[in-house]
C-alpha positions in Angstrom: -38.7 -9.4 38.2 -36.7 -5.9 39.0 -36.0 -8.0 42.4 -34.1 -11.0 40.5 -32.5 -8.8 37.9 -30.8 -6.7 40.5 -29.7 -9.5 42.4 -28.0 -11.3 39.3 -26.4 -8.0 38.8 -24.8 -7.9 42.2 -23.7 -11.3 42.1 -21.9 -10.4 38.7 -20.2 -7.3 39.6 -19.2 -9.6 43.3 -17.7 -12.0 40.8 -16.2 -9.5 38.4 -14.7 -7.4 41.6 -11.2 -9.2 41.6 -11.1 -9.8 37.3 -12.0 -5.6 36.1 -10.0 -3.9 39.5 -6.8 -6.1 39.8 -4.5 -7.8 37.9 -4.2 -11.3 38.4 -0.2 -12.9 40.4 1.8 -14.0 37.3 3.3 -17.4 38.4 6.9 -18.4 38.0 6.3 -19.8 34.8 4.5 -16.9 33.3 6.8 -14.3 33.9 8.9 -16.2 31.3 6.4 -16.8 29.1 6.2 -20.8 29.8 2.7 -22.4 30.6 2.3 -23.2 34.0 -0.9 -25.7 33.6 -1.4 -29.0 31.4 -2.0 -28.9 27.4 -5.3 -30.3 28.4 -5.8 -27.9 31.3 -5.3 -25.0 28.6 -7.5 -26.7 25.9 -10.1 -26.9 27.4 -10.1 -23.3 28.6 -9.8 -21.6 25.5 -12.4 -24.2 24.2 -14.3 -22.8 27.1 -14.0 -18.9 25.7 -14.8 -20.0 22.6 -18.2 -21.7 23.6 -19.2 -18.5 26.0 -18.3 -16.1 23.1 -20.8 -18.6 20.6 -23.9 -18.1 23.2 -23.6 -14.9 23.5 -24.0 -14.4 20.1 -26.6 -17.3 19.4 -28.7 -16.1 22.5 -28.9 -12.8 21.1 -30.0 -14.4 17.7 -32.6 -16.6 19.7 -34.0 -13.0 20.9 -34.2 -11.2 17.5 -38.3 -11.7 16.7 -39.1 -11.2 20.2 -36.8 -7.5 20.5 -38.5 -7.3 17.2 -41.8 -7.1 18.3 -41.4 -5.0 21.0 -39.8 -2.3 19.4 -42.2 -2.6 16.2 -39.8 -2.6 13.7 -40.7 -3.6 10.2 -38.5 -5.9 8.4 -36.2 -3.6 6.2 -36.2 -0.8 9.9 -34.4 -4.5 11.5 -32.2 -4.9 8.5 -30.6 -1.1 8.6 -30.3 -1.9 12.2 -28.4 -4.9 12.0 -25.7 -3.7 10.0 -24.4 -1.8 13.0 -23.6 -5.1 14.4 -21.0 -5.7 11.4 -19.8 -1.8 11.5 -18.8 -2.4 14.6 -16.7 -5.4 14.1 -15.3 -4.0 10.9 -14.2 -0.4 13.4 -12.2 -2.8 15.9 -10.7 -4.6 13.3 -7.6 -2.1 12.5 -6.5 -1.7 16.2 -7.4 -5.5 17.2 -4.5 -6.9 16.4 -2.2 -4.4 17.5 -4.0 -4.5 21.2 -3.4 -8.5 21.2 -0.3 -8.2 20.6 1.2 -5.3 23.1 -1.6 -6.2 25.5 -1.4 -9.8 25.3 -4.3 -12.6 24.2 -5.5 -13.6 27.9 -5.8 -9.9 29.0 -7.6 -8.8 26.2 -9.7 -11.4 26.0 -11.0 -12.1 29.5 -11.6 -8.1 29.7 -13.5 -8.2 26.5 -15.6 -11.0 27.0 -16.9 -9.8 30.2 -17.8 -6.7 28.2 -18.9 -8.8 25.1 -21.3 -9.7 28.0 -22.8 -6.8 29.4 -23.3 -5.9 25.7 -25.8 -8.6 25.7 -27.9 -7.5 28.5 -27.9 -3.7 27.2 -29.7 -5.0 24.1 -32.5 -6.6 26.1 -32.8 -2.4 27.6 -33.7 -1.2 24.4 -37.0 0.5 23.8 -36.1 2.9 20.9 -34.6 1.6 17.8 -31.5 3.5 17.7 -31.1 1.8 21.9 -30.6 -1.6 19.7 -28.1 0.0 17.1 -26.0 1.6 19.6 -25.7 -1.6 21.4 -25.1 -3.7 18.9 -22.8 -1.7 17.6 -20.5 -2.0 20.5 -21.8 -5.5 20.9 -19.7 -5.9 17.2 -16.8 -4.0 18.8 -16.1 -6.4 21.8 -17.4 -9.3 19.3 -14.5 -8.7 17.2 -12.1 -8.2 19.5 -12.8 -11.8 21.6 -12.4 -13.2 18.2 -8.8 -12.1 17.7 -8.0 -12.7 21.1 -9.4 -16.0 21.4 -8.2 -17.2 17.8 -4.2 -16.3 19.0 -5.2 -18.3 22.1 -6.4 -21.0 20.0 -3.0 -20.5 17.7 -0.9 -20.4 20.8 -2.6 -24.2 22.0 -1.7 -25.5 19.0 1.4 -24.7 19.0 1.8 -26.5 22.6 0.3 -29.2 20.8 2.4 -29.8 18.0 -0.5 -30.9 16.1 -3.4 -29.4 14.4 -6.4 -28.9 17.0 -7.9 -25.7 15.7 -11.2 -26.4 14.2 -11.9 -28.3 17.7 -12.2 -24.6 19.0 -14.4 -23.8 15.8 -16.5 -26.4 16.8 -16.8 -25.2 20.7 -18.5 -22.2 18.9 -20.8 -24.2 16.7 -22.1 -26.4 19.7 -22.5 -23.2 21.4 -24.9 -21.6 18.2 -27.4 -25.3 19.4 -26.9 -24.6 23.0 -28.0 -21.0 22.8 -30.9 -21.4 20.6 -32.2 -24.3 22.5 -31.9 -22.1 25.5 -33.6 -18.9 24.1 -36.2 -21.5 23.1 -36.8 -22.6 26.4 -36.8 -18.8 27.8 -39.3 -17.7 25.1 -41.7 -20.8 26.4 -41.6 -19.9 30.0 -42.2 -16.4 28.6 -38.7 -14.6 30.6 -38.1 -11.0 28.9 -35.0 -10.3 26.7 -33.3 -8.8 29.7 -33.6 -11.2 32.3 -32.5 -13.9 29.5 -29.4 -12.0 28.6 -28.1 -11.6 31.8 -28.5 -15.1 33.2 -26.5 -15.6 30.1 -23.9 -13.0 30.9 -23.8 -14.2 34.5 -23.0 -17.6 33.5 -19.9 -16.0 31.1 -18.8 -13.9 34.1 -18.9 -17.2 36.3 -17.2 -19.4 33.6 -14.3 -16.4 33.1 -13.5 -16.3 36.6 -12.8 -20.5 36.9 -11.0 -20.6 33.3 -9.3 -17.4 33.0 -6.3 -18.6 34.8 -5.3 -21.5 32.7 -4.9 -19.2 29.7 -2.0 -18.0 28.4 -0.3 -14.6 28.2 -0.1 -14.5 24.6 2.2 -11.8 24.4 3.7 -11.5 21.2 8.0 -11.3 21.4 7.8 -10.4 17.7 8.2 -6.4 17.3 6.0 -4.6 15.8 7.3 -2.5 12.8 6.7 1.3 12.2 5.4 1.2 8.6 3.6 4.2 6.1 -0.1 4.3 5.6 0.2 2.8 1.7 3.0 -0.3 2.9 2.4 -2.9 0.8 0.8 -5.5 2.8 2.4 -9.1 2.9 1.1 -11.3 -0.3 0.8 -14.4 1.7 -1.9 -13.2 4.7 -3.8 -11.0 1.5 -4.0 -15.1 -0.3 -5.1 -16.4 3.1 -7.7 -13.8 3.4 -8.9 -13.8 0.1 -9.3 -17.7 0.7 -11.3 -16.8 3.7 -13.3 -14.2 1.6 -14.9 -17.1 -0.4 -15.4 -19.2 2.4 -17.3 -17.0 4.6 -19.1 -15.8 1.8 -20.4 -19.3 1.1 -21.3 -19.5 5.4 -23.3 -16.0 4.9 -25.1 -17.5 1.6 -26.3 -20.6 3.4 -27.0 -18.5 7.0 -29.7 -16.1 5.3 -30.6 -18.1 2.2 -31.0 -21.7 2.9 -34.5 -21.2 3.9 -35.3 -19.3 1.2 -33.8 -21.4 -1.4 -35.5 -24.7 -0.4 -39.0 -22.3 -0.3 -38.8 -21.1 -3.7 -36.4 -23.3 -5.4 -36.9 -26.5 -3.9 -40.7 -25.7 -2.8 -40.2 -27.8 0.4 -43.4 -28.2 2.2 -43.3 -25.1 5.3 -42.5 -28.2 8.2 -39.2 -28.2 6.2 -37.9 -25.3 4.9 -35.3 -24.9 7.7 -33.6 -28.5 6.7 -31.4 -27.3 4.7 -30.1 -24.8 7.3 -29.9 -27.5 9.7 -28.5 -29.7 7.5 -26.0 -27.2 6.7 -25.2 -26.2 10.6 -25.3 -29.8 11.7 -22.6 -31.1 9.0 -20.6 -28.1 10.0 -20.0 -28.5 13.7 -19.6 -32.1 13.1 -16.6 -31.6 10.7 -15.0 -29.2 12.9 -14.9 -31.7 15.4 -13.0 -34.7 13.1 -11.1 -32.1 11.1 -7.9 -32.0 13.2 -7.6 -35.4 13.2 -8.1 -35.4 8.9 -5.7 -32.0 8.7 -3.0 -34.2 10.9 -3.6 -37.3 8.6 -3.5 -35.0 5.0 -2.2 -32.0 6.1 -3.9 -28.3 5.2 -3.1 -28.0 2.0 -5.2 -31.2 1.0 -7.7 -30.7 3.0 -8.0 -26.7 1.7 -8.8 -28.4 -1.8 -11.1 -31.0 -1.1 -13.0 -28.8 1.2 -13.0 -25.9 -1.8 -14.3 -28.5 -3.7 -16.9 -29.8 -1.4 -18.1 -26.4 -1.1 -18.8 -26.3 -5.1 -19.8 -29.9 -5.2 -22.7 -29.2 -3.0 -24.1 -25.5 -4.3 -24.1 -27.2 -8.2 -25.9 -30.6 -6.3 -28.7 -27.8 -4.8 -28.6 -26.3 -8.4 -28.7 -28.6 -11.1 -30.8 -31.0 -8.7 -33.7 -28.9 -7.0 -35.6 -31.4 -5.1 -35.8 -31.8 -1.8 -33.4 -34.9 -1.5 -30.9 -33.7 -3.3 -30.8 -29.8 -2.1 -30.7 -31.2 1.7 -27.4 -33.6 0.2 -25.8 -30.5 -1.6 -26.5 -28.3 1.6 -24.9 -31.3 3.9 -21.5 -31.4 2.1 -21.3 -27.5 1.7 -21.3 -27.6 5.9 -18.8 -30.2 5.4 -16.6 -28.1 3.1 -17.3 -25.0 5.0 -16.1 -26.6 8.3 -12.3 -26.4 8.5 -11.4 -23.5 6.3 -11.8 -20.6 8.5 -9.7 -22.3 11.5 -7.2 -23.9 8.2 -7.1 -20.1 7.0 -6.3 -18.5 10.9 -4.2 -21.5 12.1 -1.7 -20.8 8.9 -1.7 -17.2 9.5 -0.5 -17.6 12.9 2.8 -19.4 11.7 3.7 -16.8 9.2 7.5 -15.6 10.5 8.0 -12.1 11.8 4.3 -11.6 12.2 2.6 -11.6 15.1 -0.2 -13.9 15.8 -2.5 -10.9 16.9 -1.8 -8.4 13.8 -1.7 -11.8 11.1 -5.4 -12.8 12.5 -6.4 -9.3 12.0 -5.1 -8.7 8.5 -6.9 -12.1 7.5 -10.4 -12.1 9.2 -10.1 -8.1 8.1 -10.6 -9.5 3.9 -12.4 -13.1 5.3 -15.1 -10.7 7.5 -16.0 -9.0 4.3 -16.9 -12.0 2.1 -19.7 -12.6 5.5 -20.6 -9.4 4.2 -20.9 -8.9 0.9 -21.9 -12.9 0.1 -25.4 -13.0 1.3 -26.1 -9.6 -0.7 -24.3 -10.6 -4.1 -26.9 -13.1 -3.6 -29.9 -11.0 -4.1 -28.4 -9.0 -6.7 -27.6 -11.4 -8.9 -31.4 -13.3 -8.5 -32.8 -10.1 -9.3 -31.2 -10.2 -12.4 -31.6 -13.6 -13.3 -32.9 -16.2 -10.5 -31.8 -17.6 -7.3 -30.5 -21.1 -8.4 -28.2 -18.8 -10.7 -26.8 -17.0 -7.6 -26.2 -20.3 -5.7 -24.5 -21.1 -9.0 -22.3 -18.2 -8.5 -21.1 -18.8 -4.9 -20.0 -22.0 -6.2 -17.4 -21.2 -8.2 -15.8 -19.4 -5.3 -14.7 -23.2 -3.9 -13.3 -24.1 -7.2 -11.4 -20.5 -6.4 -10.4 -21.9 -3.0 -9.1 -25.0 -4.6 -7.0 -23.1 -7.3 -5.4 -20.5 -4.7 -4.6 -23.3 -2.6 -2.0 -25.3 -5.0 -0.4 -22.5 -5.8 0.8 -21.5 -2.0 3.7 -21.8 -0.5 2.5 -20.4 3.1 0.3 -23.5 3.4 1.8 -26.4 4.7 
């Protein structure tokens, strides 16, 4: 076992040699700023990024009981833990942007995924709890910054495009959520430890960055960054965007940690199915990231903001007023369908906002949008402690009739 790890490890650092110790030729078109491959050479690339950043994440996820187990944690020791993961995303978040843009997209985001990477492998090393926290806390800190990075690449496509193709990255990292899982399930069945897992993973990453990296693109940002006071007002039309992104991505964390236990208590589903309405929900969401663009193009964001606020309520009050098993798995099936295209809508409109960077827009946005992840799933609990949990599912949906209200009344949405 020792025997294969080290060889993987010598084969990455082989592969990462040329990436981590010198920069890579600009070509003649880079040097002023022009893309020197195909759209479709750099669409698929950054769809690429996207997918590796998703199974990094989802294999670590496939790993959680099993990392569990070994470090006998009980269930509230794993939830403090966790929350480092989070604190670190919500540390990087104020210089993020500001890296992106002096930095440029494609530098900071083939050096942070490679880290993202070896973040991975350092949690299968743990063997004291506060091992785990520490790496997942920097595990949050790369996380977040690939996710700026990668989202101003994303922005930057589109652009090249002239047409909306953003949730088509989205759904790169929601294939990538199945691919990982299905691969953690196969490691935990041929019994191969955390570590040896993560960094056939990571190895894989550093492989994948090394073939792609080149069609990306700079991603330097010709806009100048202003000096501006600690209490600036910040600009009213990324704050609407982010506090769209707030009730979306609280609705996503409601349905990530309590689908399954909404359809066991409320919906009493027998224990074969109390994961179908997460599936449900994860399954409708990837698949409308993948026809949104061609639905945004059609009826442009604005529209499609609405409906999908709407969708997002339409489904919670289904699961609510309608408990049954039918009926919940409907109401979770068009939440994942109105959950689908917001977050890429929200980031893809930031991006355009004049005079803003790409880079520092994205971080003002997912800054507020990260928060809803946040504080969603635990407004949950409270609020069934008070009363009951088909009252808190209630509550969430009213935040896509607040989506749908916000939406009409802005102008930076087009």
């Amino acid at each position: 076992m020792k025997t294969s790890i080290n060889s993987l490890f010598r084969v990455s650092q082989k592969l990462l040699a040329p990436l981590l110790l010198s920069p890579s030729k600009p070509g003649a078109g880079e040097e002023l700023n022009l893309p020197v491959y195909s759209n479709r050479q750099i669409r698929i690339a950054v769809s690429v990024f996207f997918f590796c950043q998703g199974l990094c994440f989802s294999s670590w996820a496939s790993r959680i009981p099993d990392i569990k187990t070994s470090l006998q944690l009980t269930d509230a020791a794993l939830g403090s833990i966790l929350l480092a993961l989070p604190a670190g995303q919500l540390t990087a978040m104020p210089f993020s942007g500001k890296l992106v843009t002096h930095f440029g997209s494609k530098k900071v985001l083939r050096i942070c995924l490679v880290l993202y990477a070896i973040c991975l492998t350092n949690m299968g090393l743990a063997t004291q709890p506060w091992h785990l926290g520490l790496a997942l806390y920097l595990f949050g800190v790369c996380g977040n910054m690939c996710n700026i990075s990668v989202n101003t690449q994303a922005i930057a496509a589109e652009k090249l495009y002239g047409r909306p193709i953003m949730t088509s990255f989205h759904g790169a990292w929601s294939t990538a959520g199945f691919t990982g899982a299905a691969i953690g399930l196969l490691m935990m069945g041929q019994r191969i430890s955390p570590y040896l897992h993560f960094w056939i993973i990571a190895s894989l990453v550093f492989i994948t960055i090394m073939i792609s990296q080149r069609f990306l693109q700079p991603g330097r940002s010709n806009t100048r960054l202003e000096k501006k006071g600690f209490f600036t007002r910040p600009n009213g039309a990324l704050v609407q965007l982010g506090i769209i992104g707030f009730c979306s991505m609280a609705s996503e964390g409601a349905m990530f940690d309590w689908s399954g236990v909404y359809f066991q208590q409320v919906v009493e589903a027998p224990k074969s199915l109390i994961v179908l309405g997460y599936v449900s929900f994860m399954i409708m969401m990837a698949t409308g990231r993948f026809v949104g663009d061609k639905l945004i193009q059609k009826h442009g964001r604005k529209k499609m903001l609405r409906v999908s606020g709407v969708l997002i309520s339409t489904g919670l009050f289904i699961s609510v007023l309608f408990p049954y098993l039918a009926t919940a798995t409907l109401g979770f099936l068009i939440v994942g369908l109105g959950v689908s295209s917001i977050v890429p809508m929200v980031y893809s409109s930031a991006g355009r906002i004049p005079n803003i960077p790409p880079g520092i827009a994205l971080a003002s946005v997912s800054s507020i949008s990260f928060l809803g992840f946040l504080m969603g799933p635990p407004l949950i609990g409270y609020i069934a402690e008070i009363s009951s949990l088909r009252y808190s599912f209630a509550v969430i949906g009213l935040l896509g009739f607040g989506i749908a209200i916000m939406v009409s009344k802005m102008k930076a949405i087009q």
